[in-house]
PDB file of N, H, CA, C and O in Angstrom:
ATOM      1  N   UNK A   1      36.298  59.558   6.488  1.00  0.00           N
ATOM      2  CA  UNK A   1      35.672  60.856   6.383  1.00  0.00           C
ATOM      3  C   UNK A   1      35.067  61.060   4.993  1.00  0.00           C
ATOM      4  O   UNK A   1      33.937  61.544   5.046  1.00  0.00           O
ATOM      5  N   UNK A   2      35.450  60.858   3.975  1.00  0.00           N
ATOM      6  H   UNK A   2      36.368  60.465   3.932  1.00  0.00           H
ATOM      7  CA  UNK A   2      35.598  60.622   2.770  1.00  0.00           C
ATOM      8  C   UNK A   2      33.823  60.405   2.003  1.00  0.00           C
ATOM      9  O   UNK A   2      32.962  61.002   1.356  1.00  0.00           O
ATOM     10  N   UNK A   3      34.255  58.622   2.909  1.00  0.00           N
ATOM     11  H   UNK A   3      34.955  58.137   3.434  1.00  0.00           H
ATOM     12  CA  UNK A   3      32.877  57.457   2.397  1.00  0.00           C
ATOM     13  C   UNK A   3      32.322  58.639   3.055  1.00  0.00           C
ATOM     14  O   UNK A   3      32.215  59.651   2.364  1.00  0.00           O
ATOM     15  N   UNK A   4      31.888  58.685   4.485  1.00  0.00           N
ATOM     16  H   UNK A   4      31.975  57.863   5.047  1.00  0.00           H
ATOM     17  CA  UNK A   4      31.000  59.169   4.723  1.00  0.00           C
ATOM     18  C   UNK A   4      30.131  60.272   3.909  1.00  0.00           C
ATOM     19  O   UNK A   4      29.230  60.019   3.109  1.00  0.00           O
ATOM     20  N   UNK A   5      30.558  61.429   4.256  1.00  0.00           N
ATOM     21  H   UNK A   5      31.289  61.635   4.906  1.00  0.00           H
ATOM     22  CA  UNK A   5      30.409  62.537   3.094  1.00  0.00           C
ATOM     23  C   UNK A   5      29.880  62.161   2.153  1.00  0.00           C
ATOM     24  O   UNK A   5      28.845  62.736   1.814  1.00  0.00           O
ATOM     25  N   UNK A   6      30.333  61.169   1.452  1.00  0.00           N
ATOM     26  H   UNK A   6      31.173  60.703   1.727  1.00  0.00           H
ATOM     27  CA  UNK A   6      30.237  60.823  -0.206  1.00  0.00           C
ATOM     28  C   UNK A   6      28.439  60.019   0.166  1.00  0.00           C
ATOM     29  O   UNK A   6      27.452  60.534  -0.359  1.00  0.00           O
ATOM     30  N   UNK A   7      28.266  58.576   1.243  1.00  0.00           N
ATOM     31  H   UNK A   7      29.068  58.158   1.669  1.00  0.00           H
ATOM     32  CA  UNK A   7      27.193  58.371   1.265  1.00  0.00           C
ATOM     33  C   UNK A   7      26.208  59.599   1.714  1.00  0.00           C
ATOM     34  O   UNK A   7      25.213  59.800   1.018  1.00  0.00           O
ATOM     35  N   UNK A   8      26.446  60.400   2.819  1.00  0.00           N
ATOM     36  H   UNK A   8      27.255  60.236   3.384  1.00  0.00           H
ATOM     37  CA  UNK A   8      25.481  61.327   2.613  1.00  0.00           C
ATOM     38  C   UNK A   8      24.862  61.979   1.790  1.00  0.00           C
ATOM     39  O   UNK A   8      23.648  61.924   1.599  1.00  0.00           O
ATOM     40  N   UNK A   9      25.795  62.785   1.124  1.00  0.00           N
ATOM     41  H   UNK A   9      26.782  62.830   1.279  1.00  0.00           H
ATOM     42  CA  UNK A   9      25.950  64.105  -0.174  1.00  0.00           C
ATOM     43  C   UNK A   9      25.251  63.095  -1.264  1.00  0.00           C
ATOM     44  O   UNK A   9      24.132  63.460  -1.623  1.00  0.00           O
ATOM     45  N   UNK A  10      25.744  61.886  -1.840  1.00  0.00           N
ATOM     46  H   UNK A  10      26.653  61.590  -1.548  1.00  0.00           H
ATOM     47  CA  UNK A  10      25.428  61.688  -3.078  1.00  0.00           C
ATOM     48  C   UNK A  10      24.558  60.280  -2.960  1.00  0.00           C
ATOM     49  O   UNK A  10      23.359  60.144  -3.203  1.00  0.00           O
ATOM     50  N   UNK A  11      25.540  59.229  -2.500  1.00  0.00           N
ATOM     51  H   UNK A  11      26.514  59.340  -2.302  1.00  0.00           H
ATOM     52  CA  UNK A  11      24.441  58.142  -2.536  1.00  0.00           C
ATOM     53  C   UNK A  11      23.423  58.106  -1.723  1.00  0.00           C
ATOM     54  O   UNK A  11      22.531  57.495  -2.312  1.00  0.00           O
ATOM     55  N   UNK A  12      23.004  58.493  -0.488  1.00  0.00           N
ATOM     56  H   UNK A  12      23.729  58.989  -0.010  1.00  0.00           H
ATOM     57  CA  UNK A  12      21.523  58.249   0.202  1.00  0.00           C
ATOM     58  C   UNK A  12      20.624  58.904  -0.394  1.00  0.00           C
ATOM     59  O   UNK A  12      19.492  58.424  -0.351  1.00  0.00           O
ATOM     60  N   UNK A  13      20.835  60.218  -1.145  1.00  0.00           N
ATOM     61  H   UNK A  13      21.754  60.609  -1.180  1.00  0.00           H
ATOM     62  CA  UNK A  13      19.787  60.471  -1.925  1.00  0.00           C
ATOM     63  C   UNK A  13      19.670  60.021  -3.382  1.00  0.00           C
ATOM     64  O   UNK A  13      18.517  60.158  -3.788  1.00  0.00           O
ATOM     65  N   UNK A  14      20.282  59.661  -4.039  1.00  0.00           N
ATOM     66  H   UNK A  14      21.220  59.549  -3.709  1.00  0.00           H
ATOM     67  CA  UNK A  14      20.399  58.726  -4.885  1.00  0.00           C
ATOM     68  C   UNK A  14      19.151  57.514  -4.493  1.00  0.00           C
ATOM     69  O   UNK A  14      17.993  57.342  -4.874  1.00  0.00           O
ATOM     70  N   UNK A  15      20.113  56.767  -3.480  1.00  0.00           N
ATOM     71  H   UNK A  15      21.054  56.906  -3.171  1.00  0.00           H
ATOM     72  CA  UNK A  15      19.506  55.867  -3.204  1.00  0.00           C
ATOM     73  C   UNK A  15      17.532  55.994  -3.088  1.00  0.00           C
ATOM     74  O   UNK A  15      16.740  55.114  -3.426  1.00  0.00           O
ATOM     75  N   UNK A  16      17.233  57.237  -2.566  1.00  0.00           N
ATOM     76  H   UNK A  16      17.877  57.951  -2.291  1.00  0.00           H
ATOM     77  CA  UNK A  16      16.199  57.688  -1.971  1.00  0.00           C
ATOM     78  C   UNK A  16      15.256  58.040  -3.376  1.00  0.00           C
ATOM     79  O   UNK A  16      14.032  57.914  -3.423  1.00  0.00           O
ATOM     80  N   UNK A  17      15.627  58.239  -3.854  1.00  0.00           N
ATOM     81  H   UNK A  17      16.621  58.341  -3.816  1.00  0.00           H
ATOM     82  CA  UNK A  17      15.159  58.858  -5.595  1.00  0.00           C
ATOM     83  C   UNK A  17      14.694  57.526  -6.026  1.00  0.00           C
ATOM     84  O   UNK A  17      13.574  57.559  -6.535  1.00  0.00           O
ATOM     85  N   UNK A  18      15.250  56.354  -5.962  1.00  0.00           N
ATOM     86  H   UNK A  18      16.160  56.327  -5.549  1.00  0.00           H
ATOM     87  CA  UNK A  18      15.565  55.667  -6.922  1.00  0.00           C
ATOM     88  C   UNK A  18      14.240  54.524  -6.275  1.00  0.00           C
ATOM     89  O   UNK A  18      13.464  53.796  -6.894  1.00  0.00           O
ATOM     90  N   UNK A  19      14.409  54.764  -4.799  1.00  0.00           N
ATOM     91  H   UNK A  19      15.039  55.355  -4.297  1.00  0.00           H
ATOM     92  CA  UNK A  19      13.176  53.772  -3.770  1.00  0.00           C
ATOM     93  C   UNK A  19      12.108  54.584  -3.777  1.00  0.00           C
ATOM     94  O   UNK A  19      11.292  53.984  -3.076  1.00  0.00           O
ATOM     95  N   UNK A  20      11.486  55.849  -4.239  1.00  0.00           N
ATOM     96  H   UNK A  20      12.149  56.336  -4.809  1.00  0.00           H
ATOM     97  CA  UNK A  20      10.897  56.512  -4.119  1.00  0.00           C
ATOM     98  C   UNK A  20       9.646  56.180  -5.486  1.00  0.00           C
ATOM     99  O   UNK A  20       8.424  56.033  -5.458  1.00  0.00           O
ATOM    100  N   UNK A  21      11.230  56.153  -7.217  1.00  0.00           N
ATOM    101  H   UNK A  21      12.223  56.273  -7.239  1.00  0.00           H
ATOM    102  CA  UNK A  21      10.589  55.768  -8.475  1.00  0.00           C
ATOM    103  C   UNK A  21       9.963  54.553  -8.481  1.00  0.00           C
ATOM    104  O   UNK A  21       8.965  54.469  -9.197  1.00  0.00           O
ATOM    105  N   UNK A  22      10.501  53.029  -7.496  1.00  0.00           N
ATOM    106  H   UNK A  22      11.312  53.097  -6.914  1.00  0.00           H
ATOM    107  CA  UNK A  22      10.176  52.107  -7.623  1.00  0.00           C
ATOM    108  C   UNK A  22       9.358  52.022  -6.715  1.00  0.00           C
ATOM    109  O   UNK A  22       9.203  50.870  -6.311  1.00  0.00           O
ATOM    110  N   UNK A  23       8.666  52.911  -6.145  1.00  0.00           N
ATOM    111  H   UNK A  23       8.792  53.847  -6.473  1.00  0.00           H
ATOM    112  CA  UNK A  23       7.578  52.507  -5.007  1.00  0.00           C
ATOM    113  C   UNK A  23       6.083  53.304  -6.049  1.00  0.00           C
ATOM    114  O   UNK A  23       4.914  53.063  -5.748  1.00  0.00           O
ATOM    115  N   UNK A  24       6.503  54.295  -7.324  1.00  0.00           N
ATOM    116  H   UNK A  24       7.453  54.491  -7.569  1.00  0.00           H
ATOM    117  CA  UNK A  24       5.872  54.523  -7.498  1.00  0.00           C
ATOM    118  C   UNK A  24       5.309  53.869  -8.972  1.00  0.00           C
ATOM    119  O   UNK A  24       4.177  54.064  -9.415  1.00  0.00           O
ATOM    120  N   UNK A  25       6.382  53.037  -9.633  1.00  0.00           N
ATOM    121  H   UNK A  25       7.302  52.878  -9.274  1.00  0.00           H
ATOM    122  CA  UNK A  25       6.318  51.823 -10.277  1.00  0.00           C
ATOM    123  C   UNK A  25       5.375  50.635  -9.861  1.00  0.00           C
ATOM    124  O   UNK A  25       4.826  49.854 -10.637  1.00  0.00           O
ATOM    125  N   UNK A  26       5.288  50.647  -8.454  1.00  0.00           N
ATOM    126  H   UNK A  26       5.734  51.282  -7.823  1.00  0.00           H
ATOM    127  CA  UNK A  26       4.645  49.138  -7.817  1.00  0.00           C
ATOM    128  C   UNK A  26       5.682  47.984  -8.008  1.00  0.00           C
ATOM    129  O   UNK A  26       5.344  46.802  -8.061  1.00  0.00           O
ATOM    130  N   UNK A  27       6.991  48.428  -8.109  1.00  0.00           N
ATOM    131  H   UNK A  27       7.266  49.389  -8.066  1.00  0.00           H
ATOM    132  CA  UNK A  27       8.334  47.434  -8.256  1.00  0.00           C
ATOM    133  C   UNK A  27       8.568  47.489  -6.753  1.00  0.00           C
ATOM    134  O   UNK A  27       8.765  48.525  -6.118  1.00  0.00           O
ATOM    135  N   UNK A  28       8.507  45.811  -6.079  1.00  0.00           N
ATOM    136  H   UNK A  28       8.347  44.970  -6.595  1.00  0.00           H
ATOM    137  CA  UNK A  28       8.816  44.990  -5.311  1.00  0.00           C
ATOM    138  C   UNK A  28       9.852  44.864  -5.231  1.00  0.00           C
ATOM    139  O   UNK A  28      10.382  45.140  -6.307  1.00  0.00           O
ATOM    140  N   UNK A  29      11.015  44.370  -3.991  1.00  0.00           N
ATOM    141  H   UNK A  29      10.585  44.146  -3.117  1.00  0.00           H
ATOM    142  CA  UNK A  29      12.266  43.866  -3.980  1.00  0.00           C
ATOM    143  C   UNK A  29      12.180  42.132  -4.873  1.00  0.00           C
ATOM    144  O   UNK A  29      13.209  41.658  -5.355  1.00  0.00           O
ATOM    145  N   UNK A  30      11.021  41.492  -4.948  1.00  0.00           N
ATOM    146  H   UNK A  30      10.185  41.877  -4.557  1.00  0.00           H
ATOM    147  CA  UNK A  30      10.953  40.426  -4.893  1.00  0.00           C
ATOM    148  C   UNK A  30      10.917  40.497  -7.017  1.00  0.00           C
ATOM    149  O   UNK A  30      11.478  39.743  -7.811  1.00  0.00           O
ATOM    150  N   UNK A  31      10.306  41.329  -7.199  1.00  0.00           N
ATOM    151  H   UNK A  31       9.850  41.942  -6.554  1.00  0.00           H
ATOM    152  CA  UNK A  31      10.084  41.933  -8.638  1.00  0.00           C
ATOM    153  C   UNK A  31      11.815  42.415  -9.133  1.00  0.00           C
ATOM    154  O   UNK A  31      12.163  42.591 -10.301  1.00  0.00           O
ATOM    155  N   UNK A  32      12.493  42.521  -8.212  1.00  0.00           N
ATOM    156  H   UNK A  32      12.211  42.379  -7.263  1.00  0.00           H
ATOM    157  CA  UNK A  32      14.094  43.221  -9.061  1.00  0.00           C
ATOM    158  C   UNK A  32      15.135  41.680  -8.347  1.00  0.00           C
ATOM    159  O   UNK A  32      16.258  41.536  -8.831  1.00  0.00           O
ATOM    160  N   UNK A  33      14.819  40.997  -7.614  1.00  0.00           N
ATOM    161  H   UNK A  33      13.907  41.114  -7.222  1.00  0.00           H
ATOM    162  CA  UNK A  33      15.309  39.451  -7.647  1.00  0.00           C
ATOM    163  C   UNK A  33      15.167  38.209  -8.518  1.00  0.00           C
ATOM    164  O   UNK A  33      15.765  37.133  -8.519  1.00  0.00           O
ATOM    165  N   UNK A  34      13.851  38.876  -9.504  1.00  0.00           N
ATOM    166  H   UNK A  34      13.365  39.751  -9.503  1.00  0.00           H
ATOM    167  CA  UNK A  34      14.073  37.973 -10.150  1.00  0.00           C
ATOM    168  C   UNK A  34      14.637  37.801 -11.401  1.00  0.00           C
ATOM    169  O   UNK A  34      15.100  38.851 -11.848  1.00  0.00           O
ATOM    170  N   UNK A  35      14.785  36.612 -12.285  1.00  0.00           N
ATOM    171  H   UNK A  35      14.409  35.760 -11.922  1.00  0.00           H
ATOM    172  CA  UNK A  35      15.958  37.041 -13.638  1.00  0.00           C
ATOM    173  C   UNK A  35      14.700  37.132 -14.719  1.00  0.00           C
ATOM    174  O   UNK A  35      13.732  36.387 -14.873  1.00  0.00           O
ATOM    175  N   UNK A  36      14.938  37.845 -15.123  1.00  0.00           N
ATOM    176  H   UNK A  36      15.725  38.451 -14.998  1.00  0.00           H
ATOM    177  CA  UNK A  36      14.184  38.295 -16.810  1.00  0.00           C
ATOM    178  C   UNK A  36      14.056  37.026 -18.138  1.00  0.00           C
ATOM    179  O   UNK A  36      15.016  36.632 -18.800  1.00  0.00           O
ATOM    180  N   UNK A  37      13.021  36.685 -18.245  1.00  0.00           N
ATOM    181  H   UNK A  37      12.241  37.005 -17.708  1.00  0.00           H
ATOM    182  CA  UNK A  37      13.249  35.749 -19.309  1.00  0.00           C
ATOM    183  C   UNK A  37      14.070  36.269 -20.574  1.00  0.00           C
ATOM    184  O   UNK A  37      14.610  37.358 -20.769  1.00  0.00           O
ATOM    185  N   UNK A  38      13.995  35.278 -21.265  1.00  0.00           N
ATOM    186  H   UNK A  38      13.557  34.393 -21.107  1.00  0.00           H
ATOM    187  CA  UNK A  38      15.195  35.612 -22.796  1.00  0.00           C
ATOM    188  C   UNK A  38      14.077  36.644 -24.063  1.00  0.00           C
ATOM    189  O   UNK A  38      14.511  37.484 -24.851  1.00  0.00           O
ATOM    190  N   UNK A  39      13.014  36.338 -23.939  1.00  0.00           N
ATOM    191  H   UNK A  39      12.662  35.656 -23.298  1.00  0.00           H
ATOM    192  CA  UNK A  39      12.089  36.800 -24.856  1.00  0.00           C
ATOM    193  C   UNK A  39      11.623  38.351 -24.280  1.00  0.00           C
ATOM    194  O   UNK A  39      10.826  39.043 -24.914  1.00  0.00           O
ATOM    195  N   UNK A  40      12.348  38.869 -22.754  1.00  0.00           N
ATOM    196  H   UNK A  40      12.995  38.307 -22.239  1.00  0.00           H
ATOM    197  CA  UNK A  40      11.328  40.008 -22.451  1.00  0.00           C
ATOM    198  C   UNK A  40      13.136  40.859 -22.783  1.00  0.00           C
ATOM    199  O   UNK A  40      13.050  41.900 -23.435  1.00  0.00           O
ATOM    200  N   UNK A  41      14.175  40.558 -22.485  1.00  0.00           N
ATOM    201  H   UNK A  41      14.244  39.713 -21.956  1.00  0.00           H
ATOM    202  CA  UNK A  41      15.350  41.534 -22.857  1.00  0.00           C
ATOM    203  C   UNK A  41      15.273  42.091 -23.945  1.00  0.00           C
ATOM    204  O   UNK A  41      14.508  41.677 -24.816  1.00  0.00           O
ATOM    205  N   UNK A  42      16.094  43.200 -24.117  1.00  0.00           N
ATOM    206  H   UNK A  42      16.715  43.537 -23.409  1.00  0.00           H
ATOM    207  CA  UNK A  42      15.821  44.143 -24.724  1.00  0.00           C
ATOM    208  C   UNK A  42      16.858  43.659 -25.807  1.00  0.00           C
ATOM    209  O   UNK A  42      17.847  43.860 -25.103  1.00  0.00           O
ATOM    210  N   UNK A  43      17.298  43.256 -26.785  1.00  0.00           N
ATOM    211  H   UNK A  43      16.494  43.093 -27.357  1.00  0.00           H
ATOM    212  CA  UNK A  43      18.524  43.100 -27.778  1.00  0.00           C
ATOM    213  C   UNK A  43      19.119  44.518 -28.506  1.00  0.00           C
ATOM    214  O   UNK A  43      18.595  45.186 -29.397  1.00  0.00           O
ATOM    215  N   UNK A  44      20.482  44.740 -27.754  1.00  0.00           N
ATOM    216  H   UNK A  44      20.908  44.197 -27.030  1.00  0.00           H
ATOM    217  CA  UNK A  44      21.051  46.097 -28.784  1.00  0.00           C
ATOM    218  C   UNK A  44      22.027  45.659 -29.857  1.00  0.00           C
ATOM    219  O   UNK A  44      22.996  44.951 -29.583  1.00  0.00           O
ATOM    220  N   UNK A  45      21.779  46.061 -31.004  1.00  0.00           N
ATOM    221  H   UNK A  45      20.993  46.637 -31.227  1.00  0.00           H
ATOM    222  CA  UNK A  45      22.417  46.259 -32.399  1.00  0.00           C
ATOM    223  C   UNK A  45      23.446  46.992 -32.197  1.00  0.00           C
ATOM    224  O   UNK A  45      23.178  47.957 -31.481  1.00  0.00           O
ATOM    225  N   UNK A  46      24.652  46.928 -32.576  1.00  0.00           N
ATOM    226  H   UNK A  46      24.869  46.145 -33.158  1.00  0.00           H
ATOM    227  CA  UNK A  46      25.798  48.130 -32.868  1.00  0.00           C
ATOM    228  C   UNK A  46      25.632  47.861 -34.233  1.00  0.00           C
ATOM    229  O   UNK A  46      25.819  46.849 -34.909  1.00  0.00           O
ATOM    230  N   UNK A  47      25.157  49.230 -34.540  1.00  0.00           N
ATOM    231  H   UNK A  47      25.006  50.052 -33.991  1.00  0.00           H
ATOM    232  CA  UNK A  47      25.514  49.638 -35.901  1.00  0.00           C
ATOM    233  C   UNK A  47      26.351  50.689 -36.278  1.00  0.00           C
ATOM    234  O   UNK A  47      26.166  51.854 -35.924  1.00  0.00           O
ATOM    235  N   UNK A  48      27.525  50.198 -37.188  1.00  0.00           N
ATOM    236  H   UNK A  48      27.674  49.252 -37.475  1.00  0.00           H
ATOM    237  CA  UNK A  48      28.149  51.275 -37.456  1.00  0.00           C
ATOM    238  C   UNK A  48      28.350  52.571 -38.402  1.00  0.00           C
ATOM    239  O   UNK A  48      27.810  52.492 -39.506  1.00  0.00           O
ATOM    240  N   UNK A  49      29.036  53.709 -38.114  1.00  0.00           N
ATOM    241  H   UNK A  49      29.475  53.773 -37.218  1.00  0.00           H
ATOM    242  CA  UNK A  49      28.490  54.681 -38.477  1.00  0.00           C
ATOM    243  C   UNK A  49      30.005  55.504 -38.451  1.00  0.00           C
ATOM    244  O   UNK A  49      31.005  55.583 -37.738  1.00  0.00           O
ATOM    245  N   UNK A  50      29.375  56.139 -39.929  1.00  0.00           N
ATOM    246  H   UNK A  50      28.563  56.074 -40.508  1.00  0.00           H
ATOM    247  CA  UNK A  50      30.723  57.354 -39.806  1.00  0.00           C
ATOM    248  C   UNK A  50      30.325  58.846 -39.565  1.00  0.00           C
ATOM    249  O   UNK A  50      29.453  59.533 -40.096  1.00  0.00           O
ATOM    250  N   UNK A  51      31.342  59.158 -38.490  1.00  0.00           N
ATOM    251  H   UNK A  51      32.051  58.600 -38.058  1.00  0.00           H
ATOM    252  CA  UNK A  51      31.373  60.848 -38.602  1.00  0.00           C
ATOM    253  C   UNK A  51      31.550  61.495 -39.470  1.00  0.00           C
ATOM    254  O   UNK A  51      32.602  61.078 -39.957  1.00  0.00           O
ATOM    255  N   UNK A  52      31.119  62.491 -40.175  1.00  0.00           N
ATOM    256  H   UNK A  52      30.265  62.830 -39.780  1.00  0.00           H
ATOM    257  CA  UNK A  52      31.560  63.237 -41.230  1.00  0.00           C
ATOM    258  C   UNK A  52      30.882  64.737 -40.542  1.00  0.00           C
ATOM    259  O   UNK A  52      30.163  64.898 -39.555  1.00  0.00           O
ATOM    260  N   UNK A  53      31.427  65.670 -41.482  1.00  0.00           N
ATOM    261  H   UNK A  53      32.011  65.540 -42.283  1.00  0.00           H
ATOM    262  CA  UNK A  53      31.219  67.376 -41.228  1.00  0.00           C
ATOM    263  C   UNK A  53      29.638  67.517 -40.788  1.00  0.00           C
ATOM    264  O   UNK A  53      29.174  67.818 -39.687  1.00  0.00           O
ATOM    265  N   UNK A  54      29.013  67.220 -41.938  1.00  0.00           N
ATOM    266  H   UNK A  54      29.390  66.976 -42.832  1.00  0.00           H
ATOM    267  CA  UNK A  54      27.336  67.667 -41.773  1.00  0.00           C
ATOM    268  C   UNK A  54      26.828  66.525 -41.102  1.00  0.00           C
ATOM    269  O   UNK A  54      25.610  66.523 -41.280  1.00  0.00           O
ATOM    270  N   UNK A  55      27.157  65.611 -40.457  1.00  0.00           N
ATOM    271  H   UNK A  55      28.146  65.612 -40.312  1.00  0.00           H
ATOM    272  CA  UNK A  55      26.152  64.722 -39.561  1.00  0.00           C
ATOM    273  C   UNK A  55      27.024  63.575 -39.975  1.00  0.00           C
ATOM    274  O   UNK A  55      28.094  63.535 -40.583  1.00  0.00           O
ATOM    275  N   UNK A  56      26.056  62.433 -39.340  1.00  0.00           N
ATOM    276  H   UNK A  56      25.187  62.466 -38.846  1.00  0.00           H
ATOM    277  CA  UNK A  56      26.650  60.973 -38.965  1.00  0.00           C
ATOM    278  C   UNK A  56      25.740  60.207 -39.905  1.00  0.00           C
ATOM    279  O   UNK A  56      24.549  60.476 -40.064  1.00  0.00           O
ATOM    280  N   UNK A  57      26.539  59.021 -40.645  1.00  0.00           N
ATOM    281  H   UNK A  57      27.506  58.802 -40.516  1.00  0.00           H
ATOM    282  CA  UNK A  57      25.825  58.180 -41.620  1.00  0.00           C
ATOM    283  C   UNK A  57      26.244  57.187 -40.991  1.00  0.00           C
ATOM    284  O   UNK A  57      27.006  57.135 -40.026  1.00  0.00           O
ATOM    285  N   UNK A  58      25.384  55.859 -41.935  1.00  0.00           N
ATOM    286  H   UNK A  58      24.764  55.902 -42.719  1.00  0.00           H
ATOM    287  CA  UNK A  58      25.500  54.405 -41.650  1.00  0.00           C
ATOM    288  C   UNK A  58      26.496  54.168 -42.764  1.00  0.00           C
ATOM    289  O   UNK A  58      26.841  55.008 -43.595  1.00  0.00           O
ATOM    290  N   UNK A  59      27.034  52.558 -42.650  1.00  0.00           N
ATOM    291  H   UNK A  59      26.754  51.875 -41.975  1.00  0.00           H
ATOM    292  CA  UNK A  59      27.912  52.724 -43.662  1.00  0.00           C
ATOM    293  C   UNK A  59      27.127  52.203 -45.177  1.00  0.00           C
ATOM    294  O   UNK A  59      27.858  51.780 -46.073  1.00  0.00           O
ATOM    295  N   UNK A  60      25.737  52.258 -45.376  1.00  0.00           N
ATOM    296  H   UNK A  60      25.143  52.601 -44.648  1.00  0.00           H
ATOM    297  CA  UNK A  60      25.364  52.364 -46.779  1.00  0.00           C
ATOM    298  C   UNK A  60      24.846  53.900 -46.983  1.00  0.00           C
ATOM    299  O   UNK A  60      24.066  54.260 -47.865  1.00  0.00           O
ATOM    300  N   UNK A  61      25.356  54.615 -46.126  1.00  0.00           N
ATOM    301  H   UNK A  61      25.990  54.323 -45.409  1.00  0.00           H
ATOM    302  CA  UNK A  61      25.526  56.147 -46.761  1.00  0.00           C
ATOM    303  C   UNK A  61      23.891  56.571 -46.310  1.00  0.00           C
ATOM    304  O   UNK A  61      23.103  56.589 -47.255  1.00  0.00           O
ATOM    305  N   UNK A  62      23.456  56.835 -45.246  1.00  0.00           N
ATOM    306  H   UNK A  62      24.097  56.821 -44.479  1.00  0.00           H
ATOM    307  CA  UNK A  62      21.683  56.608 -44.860  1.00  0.00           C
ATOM    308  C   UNK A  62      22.097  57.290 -43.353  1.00  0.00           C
ATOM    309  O   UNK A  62      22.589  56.623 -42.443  1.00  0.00           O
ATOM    310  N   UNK A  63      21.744  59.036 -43.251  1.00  0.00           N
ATOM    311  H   UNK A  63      21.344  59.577 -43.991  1.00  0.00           H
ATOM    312  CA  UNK A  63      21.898  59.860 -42.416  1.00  0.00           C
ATOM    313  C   UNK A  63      20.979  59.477 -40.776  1.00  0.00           C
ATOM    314  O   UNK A  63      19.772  59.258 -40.671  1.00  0.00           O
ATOM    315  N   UNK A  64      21.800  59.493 -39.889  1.00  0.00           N
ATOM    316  H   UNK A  64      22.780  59.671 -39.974  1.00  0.00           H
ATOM    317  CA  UNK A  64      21.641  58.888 -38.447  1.00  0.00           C
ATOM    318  C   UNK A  64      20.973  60.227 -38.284  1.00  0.00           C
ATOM    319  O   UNK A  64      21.561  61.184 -38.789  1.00  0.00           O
ATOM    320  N   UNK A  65      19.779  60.457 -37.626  1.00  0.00           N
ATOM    321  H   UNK A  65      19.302  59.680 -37.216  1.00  0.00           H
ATOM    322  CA  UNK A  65      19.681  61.197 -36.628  1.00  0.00           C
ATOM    323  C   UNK A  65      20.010  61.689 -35.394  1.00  0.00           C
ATOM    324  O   UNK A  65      19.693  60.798 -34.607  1.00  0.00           O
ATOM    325  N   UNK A  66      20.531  62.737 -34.706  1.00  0.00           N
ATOM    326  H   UNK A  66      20.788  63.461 -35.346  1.00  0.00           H
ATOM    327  CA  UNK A  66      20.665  62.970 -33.801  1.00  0.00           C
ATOM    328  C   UNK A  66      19.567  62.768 -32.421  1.00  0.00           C
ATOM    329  O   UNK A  66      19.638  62.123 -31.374  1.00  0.00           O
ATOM    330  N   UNK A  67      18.777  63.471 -32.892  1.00  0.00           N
ATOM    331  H   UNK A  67      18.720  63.995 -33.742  1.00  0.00           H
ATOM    332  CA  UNK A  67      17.532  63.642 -32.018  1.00  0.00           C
ATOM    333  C   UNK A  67      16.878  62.628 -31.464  1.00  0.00           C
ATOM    334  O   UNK A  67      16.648  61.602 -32.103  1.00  0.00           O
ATOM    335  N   UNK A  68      16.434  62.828 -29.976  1.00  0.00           N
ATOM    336  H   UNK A  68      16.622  63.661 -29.457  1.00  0.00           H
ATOM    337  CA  UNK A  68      16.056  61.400 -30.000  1.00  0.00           C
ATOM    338  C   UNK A  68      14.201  61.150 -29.706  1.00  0.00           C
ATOM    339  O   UNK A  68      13.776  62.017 -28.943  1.00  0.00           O
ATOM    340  N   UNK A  69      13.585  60.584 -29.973  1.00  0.00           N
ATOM    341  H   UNK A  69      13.931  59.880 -30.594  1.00  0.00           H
ATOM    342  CA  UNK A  69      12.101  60.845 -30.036  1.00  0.00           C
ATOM    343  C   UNK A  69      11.903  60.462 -28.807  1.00  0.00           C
ATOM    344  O   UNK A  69      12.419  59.564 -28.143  1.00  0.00           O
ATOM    345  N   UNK A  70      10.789  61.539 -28.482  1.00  0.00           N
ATOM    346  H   UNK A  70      10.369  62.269 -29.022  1.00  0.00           H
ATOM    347  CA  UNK A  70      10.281  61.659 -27.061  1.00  0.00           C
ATOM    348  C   UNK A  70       8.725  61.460 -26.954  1.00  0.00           C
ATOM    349  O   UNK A  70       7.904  62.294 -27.338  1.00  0.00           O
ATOM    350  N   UNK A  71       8.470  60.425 -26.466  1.00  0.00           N
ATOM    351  H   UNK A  71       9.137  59.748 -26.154  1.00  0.00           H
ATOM    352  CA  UNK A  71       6.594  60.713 -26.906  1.00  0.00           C
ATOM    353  C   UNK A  71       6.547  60.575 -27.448  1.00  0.00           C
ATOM    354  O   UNK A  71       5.371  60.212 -27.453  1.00  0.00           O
ATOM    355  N   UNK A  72       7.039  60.399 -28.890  1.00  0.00           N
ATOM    356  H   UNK A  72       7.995  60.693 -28.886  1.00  0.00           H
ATOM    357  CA  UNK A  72       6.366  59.941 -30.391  1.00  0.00           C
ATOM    358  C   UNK A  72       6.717  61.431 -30.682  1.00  0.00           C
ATOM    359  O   UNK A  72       5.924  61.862 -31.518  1.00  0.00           O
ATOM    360  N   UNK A  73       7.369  62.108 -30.402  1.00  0.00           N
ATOM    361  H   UNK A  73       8.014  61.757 -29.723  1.00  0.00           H
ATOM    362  CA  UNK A  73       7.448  63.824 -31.062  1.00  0.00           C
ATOM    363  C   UNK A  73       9.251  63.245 -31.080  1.00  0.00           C
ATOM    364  O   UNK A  73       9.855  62.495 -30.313  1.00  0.00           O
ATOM    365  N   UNK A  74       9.671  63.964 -32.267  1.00  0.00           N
ATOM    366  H   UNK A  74       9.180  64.573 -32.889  1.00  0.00           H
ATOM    367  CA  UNK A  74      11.137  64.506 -32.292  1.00  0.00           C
ATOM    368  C   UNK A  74      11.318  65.782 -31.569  1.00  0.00           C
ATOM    369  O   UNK A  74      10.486  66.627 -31.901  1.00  0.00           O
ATOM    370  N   UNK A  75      11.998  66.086 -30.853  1.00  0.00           N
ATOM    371  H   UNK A  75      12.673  65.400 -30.583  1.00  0.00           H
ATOM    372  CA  UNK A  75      12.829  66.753 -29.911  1.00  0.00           C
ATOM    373  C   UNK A  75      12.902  68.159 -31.235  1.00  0.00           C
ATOM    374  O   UNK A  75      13.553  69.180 -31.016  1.00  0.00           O
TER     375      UNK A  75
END
């Protein structure tokens, strides 16, 4: 009873959103089967950072922004 519910309510439209973005992408099933070369991934950095009162720094003391740029505009 549960699954059911749960695929109705949340995942089929989920699902439906998501076949809807990639149909309007021009993304193929044959386009998300295949593996990504090494040169097109994206590489993430952890850089670390301390909390403090007035905002978040790096650890050579160099204030993190919150905000995150949208369009080329800060938020």
């Amino acid at each position: 009873m549960f699954i059911t519910e749960f695929y109705k309510v949340i995942w089929q439209p989920r699902c439906d959103i998501v076949a809807d973005w990639e149909r309007t992408k021009g993304i193929k099933k044959q386009d998300l089967r295949k593996k990504i070369s090494a040169q097109q991934r994206i590489v993430y950095e952890r850089i670390p950072t301390q909390q403090v009162e007035d905002g978040t720094y790096d650890l050579k003391g160099r204030k993190k922004f919150s905000n995150v740029v949208n369009s080329g505009q800060l938020l």
